[in-house]
N, C-alpha and C positions, 0 to 999 in steps of 0.2 A: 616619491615615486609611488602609483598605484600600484597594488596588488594584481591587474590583469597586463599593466606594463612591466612590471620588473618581468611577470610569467612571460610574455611574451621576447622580451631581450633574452633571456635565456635560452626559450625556444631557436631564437636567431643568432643566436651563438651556439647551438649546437649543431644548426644547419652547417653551419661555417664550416665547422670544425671536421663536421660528416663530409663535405666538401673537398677538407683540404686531404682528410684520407683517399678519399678515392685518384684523387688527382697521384698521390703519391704510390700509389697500388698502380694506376694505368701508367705512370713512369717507369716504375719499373718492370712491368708487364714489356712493355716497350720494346724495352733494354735487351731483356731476357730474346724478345725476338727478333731484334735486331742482332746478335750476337757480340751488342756491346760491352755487356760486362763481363764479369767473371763466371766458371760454371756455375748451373746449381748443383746442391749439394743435400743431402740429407741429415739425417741427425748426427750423424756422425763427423760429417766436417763441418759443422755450427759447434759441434764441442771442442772439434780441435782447432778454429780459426778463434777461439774465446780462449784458449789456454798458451796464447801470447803476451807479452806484458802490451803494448799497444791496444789490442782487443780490452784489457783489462781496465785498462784507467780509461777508455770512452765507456765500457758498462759501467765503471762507478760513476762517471758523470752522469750519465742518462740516469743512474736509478735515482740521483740527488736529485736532477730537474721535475723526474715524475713526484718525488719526495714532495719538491715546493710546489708544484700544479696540485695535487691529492689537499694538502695545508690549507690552497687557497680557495679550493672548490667547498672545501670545508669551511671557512670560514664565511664564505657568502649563503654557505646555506644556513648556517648558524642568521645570519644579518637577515636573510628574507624569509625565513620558516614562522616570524611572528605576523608576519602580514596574513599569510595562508589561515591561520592560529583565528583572527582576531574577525573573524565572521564578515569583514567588509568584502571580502573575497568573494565575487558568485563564480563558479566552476563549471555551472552551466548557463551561458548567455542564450536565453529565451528573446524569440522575436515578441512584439508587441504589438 
């Protein structure tokens, strides 16, 4: 893979992923104005709806997935950081 394709796949994987946020932000946006979910709440019952055992073992789940997502983002950059490195790279595509 070239050095302006790998760049560019990753560019398109973060669109994605800027994507799948917002989708998940206007769902619950939604929600909130539909008066389908639960109240909101402030800081104070985000601490007390975490000091459940339920709440507890899905935050340790979650911080293990974000654990393995952080590992793998890291190792791709470890894999693509010598392409950048090795001057074949142009960072500025000039017309001709």
């Amino acid at each position: 893979m070239t050095g302006s394709g790998a760049l560019e796949l990753i560019a398109r994987a973060g669109f994605l992923v800027k994507g799948v946020v917002y989708i998940v932000v206007g769902a619950l946006a939604l929600q909130v104005a539909a008066h389908l979910g639960g109240r909101v709440t402030g800081t104070r019952g985000a601490f007390t709806l975490l000091d459940t055992h339920k709440a507890r073992e899905e935050t340790t789940t979650t911080l293990q997935l974000h654990e393995f997502i952080v590992s793998l983002l890291d190792d791709l950059i470890v894999m693509i950081a010598p392409i950048f490195q090795s001057g074949r790279h142009r960072y500025v595509h000039r017309a001709e």
